[in-house]
N, C-alpha and C positions, 0 to 999 in steps of 0.2 A: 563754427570754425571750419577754416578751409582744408582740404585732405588730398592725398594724393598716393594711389597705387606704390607699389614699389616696381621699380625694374628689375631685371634678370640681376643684373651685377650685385646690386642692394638686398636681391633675394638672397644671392651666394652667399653675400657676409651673414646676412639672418640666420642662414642656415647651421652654419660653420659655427655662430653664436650660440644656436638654441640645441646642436648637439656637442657640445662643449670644447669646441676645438678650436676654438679663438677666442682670447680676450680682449684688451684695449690695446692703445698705442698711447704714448703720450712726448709732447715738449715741456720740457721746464726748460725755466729763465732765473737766469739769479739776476738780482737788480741792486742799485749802490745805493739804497733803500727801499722798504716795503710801505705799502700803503697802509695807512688806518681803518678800523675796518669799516668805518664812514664813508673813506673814500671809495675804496672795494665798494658797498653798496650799492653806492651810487652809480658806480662806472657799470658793474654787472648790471643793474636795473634798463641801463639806457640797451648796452646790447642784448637782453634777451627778448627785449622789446623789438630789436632791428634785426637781430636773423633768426626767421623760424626755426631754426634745428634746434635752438636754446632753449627753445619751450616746447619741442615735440617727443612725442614716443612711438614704437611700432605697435599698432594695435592691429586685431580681424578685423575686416568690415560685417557688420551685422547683419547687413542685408545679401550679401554675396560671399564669407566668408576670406575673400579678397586681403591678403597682408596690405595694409597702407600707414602712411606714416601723417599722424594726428596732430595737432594741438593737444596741450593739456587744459581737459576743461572742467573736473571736476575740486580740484584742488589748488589754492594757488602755489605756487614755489616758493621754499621759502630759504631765509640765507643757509641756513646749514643741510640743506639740497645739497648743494653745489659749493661750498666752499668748508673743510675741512682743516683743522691744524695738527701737523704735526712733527716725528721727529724721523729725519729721515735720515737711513745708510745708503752707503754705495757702494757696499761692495755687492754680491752675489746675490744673497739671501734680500738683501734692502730691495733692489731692484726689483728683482723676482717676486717680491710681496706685491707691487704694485701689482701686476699680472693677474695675479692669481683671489687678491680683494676686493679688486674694483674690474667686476664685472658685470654689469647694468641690465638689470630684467627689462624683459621687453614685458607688452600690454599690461604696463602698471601707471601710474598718473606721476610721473617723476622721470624726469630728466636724463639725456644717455650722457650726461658728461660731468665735468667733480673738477675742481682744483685746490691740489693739496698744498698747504702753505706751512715751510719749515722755516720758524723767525730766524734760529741760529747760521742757517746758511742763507737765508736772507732771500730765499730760493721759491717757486710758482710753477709749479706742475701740473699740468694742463692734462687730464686723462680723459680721452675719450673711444666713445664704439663705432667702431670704424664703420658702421652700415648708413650711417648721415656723414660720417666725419673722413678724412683721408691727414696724412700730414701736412699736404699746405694747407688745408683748412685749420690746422692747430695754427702756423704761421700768422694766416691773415686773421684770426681768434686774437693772438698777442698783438698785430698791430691795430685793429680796433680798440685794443684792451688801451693801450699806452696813448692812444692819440685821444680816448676816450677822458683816460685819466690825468694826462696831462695838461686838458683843457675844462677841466670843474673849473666851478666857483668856491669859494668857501663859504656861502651859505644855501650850498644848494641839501634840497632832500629832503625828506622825513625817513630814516632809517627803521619805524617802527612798524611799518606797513610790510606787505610782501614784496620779496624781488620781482613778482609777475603775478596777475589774479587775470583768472580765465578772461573776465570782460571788460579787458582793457585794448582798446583799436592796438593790435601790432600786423606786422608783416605777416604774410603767411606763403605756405607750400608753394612753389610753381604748379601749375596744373599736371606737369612733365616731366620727368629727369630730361635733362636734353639728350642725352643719348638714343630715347625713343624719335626724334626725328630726324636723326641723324640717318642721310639714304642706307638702302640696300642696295648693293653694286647686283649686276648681273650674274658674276661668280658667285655669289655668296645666297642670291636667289636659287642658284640650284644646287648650293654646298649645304644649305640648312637643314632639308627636307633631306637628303643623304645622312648625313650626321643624326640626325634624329632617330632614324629607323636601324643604325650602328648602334648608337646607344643604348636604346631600347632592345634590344637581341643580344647584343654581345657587348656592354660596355668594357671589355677586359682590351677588347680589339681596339678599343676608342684611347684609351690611357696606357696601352701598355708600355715600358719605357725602353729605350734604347740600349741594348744587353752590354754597350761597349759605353756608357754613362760613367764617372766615376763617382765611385763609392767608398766612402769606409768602414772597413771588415766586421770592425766593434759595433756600429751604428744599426741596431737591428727595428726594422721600420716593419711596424708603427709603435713597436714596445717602449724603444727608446723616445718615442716621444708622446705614448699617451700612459695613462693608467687607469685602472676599472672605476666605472662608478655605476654601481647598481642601477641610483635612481634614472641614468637616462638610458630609455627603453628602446631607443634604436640604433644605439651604438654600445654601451655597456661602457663608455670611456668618455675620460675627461683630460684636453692636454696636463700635461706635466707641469710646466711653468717652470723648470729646475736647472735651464741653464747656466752654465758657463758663462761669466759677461767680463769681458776686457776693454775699457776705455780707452782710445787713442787719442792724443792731445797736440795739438802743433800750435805752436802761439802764432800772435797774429803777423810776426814777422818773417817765422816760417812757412807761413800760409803764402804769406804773399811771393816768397821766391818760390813757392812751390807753380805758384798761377801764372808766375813769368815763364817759367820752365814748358808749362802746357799752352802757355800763348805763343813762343816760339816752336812749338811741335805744332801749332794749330790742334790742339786736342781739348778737350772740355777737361774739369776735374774729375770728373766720374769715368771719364772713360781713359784717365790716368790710372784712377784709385783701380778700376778692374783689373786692369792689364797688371800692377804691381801685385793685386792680391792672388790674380792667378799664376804669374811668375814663382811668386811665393809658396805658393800652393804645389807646386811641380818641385822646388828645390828643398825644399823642408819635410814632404811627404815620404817617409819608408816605402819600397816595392812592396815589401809585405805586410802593408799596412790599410792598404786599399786595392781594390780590382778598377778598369775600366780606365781611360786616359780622358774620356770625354768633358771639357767642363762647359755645363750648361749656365748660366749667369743670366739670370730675372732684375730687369733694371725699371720699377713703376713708373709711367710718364705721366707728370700734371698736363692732363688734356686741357686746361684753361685757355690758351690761347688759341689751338686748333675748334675750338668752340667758339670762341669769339669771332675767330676771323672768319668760321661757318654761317653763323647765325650773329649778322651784321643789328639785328635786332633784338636779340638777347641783353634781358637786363643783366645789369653788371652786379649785382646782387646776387644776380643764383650762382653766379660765376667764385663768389666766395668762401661760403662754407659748401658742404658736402662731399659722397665720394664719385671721386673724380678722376678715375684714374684711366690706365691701358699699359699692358702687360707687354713690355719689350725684351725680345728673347735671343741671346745671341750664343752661338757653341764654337766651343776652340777645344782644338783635341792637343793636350799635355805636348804631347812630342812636337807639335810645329810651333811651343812658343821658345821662343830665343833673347831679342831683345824689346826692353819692356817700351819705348818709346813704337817702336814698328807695332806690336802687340796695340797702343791706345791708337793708334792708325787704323786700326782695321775693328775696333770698335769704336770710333768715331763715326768711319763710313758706314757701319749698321745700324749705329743711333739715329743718323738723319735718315738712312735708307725709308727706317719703319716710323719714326716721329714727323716728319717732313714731305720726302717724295711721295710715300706708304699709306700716308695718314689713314684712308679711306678705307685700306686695308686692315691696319692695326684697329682701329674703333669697331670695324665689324665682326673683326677675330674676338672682340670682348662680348659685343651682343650675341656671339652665336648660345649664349647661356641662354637665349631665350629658348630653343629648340630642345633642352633638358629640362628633367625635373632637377631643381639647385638641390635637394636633401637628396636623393638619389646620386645626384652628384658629389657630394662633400662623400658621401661613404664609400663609394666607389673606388675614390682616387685615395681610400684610405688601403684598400685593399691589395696593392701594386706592394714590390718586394723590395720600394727603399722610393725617398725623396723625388719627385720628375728632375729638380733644380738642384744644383752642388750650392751655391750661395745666390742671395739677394742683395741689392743695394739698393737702397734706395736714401738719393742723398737730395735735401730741400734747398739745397743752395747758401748763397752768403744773407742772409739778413741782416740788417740793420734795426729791425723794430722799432720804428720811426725816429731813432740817434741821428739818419742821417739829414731829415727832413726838421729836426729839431732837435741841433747840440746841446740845448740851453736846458732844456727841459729839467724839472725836477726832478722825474722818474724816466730813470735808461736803463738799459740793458749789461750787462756786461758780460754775460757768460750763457751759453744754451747746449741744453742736451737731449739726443730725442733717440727715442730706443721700443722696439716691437717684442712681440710676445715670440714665443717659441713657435718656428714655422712646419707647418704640412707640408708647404711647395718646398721647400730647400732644407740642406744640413745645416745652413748657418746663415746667418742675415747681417748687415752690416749698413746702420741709419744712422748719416753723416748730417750736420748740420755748422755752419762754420757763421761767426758774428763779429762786428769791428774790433771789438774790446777784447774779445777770447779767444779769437783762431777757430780755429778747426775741431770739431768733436766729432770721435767715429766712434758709433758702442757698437762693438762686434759680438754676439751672442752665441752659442754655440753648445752644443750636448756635451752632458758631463761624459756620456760613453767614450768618447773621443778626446777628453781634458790630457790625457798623457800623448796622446799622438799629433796634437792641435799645439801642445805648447811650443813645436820649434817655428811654427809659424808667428805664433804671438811674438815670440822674442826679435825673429827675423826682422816684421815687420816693423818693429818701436827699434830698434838697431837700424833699420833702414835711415830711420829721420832725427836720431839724437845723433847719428854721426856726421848731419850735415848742419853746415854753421849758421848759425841765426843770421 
């Protein structure tokens, strides 16, 4: 079976995973019926045959103790691998279960990924480890899923066999992450080997954060967001998993004047959605409730097309599952925000700055992990005296999960929600996803430290868009 090293970034997540401070990420999809679990079967059979991360785990290499990511070769997969049933909450505690249950060992012969399936809500929750997976890989997962399943036969299958046996011809590893041949610029040729030799001496100088950052008072880091765990022996901690999680909901009709809104600003959704939650964040926040005016705002970019349009030869297969991301970082200081359309202006012009003109730059700013040790680094930046980042967004766009490419279909979409674990980088995370049928879903997470001082923002913001008219 074919194998492939891990890169710097895929190391980070390992890392972050195997000393307990990240868990999974997931999409659910509610659908206007569920499959059989024949159909299931079947449809999973055909993809974990077609993308390797479906049938891989992170193991040592034997012969160089080199982390790489494997096929499973001694075991086959079998259906209740990966597909679970059960009964699922939403509120706090529901949510937060997911985080903190499904979190998938590495070097074991079993699968980094699970979908939990609740009949009553008719619901498909897609949980996977972000070190193969990213969110739009959960995305393009559901639409292979539905285009898969909406084009059986009905007498295809033998359901009594495995979903996957080691010696069966499937796809395998790219030899590569593409990121490794992704150039090195001239700058960053002599910024690496600088960086390194910081790190290694003084990494406090490398992380330390910005004294004028804001912060909230209650929020005390890293307490608030880990807790002891004996068993792991180089951090003595496991995250929390115990936030705060408020759903925001815009139907599909306030979605849509909200995109006409950002299409006559020329501004994207997300770089609406920042500007209002940092607006929000300035008018709802107590003086004495937080130090610092600085908001720092981490926005992940799906490098997919900056990869394609690189590597003109790049199968469009790898381009599908995996993580795939680059770190977009923009700071606004409290006092110069006023109004919130000027505000997605000036994060608009940063979005394309570092996604678009930048590119070159942005993707090297992510490889620079290669000049650290990643475990070194995950504990490092535990050690700083609060979050680098005030919030994250990371929003997957409109999907259709192929409703649009097939109205007809049996099996659609109607409704999708995607939500992250409790973050290292930031006080609070905010994972948008918006579909024909449902609108808009934002699940905003956040420390329970902060539940009294965070509620005038919540109400702000759902009072922001229940007072505008469908």
């Amino acid at each position: 079976m074919a194998k492939r090293t891990l890169n710097s970034l895929e190391r980070f997540y390992y890392y972050r995973g195997e000393l307990n401070v990240l868990s999974s990420i997931f999409v659910a999809v509610q659908l206007n019926k569920l499959p059989t679990k024949e159909q299931l079967f079947q449809t999973l059979k055909k993809l974990i045959e077609e993308y390797p991360q479906l049938h891989c785990n992170i193991f040592k290499d034997e012969t160089n103790g080199e982390l790489i990511i494997k096929s499973i070769e001694k075991r086959p997969i079998e259906f209740d691998d990966v597909v679970e049933y059960v009964s699922s909450r939403d509120d706090d505690e529901g949510i937060n279960d997911i985080f903190k249950n499904y979190q998938f060992p590495y070097h074991v012969e079993k699968p980094l990924w699970k979908i939990l399936i609740d009949r009553d809500k008719r619901r498909q929750t897609l949980v996977v480890n972000h070190v193969l997976f990213d969110g739009i890989s959960c995305v393009k997962f559901w639409e292979s899923f539905f285009m898969t399943l909406n084009d059986l036969s009905a007498e295809e299958g033998d359901n009594n066999e495995a979903l996957f046996s080691p010696q069966v011809d499937v796809n395998t590893v790219p030899v590569v992450h593409p990121y490794e041949n992704w150039p090195v610029t001239w700058k960053y040729v002599i910024l690496r080997p600088l960086l390194a030799t910081i790190f290694k001496w003084s990494p406090s100088a490398l992380l330390r954060l910005n004294p004028n950052l804001f912060q909230f008072k209650s929020y005390i880091f890293p307490s608030g967001l880990l807790e002891s765990k004996k068993d792991n022996m180089k951090t003595g901690f496991q995250i929390r998993n115990d936030n705060c999680q408020f759903i925001l909901k815009l139907s599909s009709v306030k979605l849509k004047r909200v995109l006409r809104e950002c299409k006559s600003n020329k501004v994207s959704l997300t770089s609406f959605l920042a500007s209002l939650i940092c607006l929000t964040l300035k008018n709802t926040s107590k003086s004495d409730d937080y130090k610092g005016s600085i908001l720092k705002v981490d926005i992940p970019m799906n490098t997919r097309k900056a990869l394609g349009d690189r590597f003109n030869d790049l199968d469009s297969k790898t381009l599908q599952l995996g993580n795939l991301v680059a770190s977009l970082q923009i700071q606004k200081d409290m006092n110069d925000l006023d109004d919130i359309w000027a505000a997605a202006k000036d994060f608009q012009h940063g979005l394309k700055l570092q996604s678009v003109d930048n590119i070159n730059e942005t993707i090297n700013n992510t490889k620079l992990l290669d000049v650290v040790d990643e475990a070194d680094f995950v504990i490092e930046k535990l050690k700083t005296n609060g979050p680098p980042g005030t919030f994250e967004i990371t929003n997957l766009g409109f999907q259709s999960f192929c409703l649009k490419e097939n109205p007809d279909a049996e099996f659609i979409v109607e409704d999708s929600i995607f939500n992250e674990p409790q973050s290292t980088a930031s006080i609070f995370t905010c994972a948008v996803v918006s579909t024909q049928l449902g609108g808009l879903t934002c699940s905003i997470s956040y420390p329970r430290e902060i539940k009294s001082q965070f509620q005038p923002f919540v109400d702000s913001i759902s009072n922001y868009f229940s007072t505008r008219e469908d």
